[in-house]
C-alpha positions in Angstrom: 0.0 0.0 0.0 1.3 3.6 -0.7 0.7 6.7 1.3 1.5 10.4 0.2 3.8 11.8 2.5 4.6 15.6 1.6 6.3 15.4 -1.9 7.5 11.4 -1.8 5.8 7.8 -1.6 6.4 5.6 1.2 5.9 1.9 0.8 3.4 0.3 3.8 3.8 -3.1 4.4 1.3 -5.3 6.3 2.3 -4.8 9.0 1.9 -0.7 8.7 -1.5 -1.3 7.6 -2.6 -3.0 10.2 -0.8 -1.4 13.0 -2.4 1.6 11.0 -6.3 0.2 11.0 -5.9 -0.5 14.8 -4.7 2.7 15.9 -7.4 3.8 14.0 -10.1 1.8 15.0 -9.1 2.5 18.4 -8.5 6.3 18.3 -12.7 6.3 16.9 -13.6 4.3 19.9 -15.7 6.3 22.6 -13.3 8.2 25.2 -15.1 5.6 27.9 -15.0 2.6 26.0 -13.9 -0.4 28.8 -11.5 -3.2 27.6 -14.1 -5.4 27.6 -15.9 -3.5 24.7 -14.2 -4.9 22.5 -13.4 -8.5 21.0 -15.1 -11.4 22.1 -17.9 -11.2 25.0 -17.0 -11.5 28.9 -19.4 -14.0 29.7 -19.4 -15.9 26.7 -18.0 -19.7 26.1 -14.8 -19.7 25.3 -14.7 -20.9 21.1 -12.7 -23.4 19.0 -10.2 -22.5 17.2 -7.4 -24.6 14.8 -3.6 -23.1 15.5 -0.7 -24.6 15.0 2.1 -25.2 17.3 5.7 -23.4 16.6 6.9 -26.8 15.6 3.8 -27.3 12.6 1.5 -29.5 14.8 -2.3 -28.5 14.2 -3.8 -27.9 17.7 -7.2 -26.4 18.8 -7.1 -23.7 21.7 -10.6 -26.0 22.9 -8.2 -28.5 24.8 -7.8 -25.9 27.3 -11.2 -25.0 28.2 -12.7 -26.4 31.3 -9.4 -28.0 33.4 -8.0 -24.7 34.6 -8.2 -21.0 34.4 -6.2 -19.7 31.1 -4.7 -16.4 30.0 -4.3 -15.9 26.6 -2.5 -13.2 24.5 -2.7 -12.5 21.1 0.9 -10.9 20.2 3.1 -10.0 17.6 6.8 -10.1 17.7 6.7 -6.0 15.9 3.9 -4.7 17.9 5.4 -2.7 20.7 2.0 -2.9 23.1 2.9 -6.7 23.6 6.5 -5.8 24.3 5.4 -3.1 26.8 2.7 -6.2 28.2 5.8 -8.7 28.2 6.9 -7.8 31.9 3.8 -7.9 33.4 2.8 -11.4 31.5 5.9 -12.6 33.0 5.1 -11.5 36.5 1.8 -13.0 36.2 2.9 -16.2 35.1 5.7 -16.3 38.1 3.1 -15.4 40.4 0.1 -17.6 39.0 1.6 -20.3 36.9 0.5 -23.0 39.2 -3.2 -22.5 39.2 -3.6 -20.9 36.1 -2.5 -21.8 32.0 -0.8 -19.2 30.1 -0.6 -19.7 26.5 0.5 -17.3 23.5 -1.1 -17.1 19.8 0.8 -15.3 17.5 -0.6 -13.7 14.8 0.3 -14.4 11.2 0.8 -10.6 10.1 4.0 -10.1 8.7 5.3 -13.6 11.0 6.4 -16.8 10.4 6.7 -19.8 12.9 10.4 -19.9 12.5 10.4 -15.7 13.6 8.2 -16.3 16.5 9.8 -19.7 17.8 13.4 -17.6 18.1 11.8 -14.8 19.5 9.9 -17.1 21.9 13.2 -18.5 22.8 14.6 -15.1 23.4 12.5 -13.8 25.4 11.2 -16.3 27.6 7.8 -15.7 26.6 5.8 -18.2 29.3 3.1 -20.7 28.9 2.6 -22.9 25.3 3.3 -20.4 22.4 0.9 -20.9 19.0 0.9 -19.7 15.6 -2.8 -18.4 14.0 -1.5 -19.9 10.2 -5.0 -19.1 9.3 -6.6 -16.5 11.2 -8.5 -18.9 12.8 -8.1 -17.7 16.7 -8.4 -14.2 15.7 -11.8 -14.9 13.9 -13.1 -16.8 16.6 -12.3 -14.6 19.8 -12.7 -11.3 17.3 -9.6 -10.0 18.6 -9.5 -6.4 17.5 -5.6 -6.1 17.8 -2.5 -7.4 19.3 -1.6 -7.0 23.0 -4.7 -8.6 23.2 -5.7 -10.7 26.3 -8.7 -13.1 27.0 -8.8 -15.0 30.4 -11.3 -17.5 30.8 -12.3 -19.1 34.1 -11.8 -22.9 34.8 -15.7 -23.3 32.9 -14.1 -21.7 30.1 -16.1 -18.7 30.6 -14.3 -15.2 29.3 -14.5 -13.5 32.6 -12.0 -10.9 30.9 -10.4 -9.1 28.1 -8.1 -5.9 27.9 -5.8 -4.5 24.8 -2.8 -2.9 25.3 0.4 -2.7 27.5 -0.6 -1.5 30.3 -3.4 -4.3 31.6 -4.0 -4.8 35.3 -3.5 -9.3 34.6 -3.3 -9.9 38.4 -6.6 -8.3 39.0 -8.0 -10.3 35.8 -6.8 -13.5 36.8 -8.3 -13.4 40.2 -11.5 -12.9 38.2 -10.6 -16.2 36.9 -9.7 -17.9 40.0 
């Protein structure tokens, strides 16, 4: 995609765009919209929904529903909102880790499993990391952007959702819990 900028063309890649249609869609958002206005419902059942594992293993995010209480982030390896999250996703899965499943769904904008297993590695990300190869865990928890969290309760009931960096995840999880 191209964009004017002031005598010269600059090249968008997917990424741009849609960093670009989330800040967007986000700065049109009322001034008092909560967390949990957008994406998937808080109360709903948590859905289905085919990943694949960094490795290439098909998996469905169902197989954690109703044995414990999960968090789960839909992240990007560009998206600086999940590396200003990171810290406190750590903390909360030192602090929690024992009663409650972390697991991490990368999205497929401008990613590759190969990208996201090293920068897994690097970072220490916690919990079982997935790749969205189809958009399938996007579509079925309508996750408006990355940074985006969903914590279900051991009935796989969303009792939460937040986007951005600065999310309270100890207060969510005790939601959970």
């Amino acid at each position: 995609m191209n964009r004017w900028n002031g005598g010269t063309v600059e090249r968008w890649n997917g990424r741009g765009v849609f960093v670009a249609i989330a800040a967007f869609a986000l700065s049109i958002a009322p001034a008092a919209a909560k967390a949990q206005d957008l994406g998937i419902q808080v109360g709903s059942e948590a859905p289905s929904a085919k990943v694949h594992t960094l490795d290439g293993k098909e998996a469905d995010l169902a197989q954690y529903t109703g044995k414990t209480p999960v968090v789960m982030e839909f992240w990007a390896t560009w998206c600086p909102n999940c590396a200003e999250l990171e810290p406190t996703l750590v903390a909360a899965a030192k602090k929690f880790g024992t009663q409650v499943k972390f697991v991490g769904v990368a999205v497929s904008v401008n990613e590759t499993p190969a990208r996201v297993k090293a920068f897994v590695a690097k970072h220490g990300l916690p919990g079982d990391q997935y790749f969205d190869t189809k958009g399938d865990a996007t579509g079925a928890y309508d996750v408006p952007a990355t940074s985006y969290v969903v914590v279900l309760n051991k009935a796989g009931k969303v009792v939460y959702t937040g986007l951005g960096g600065k999310q309270d995840l100890e207060a969510a999880i005790k939601k959970a819990l």
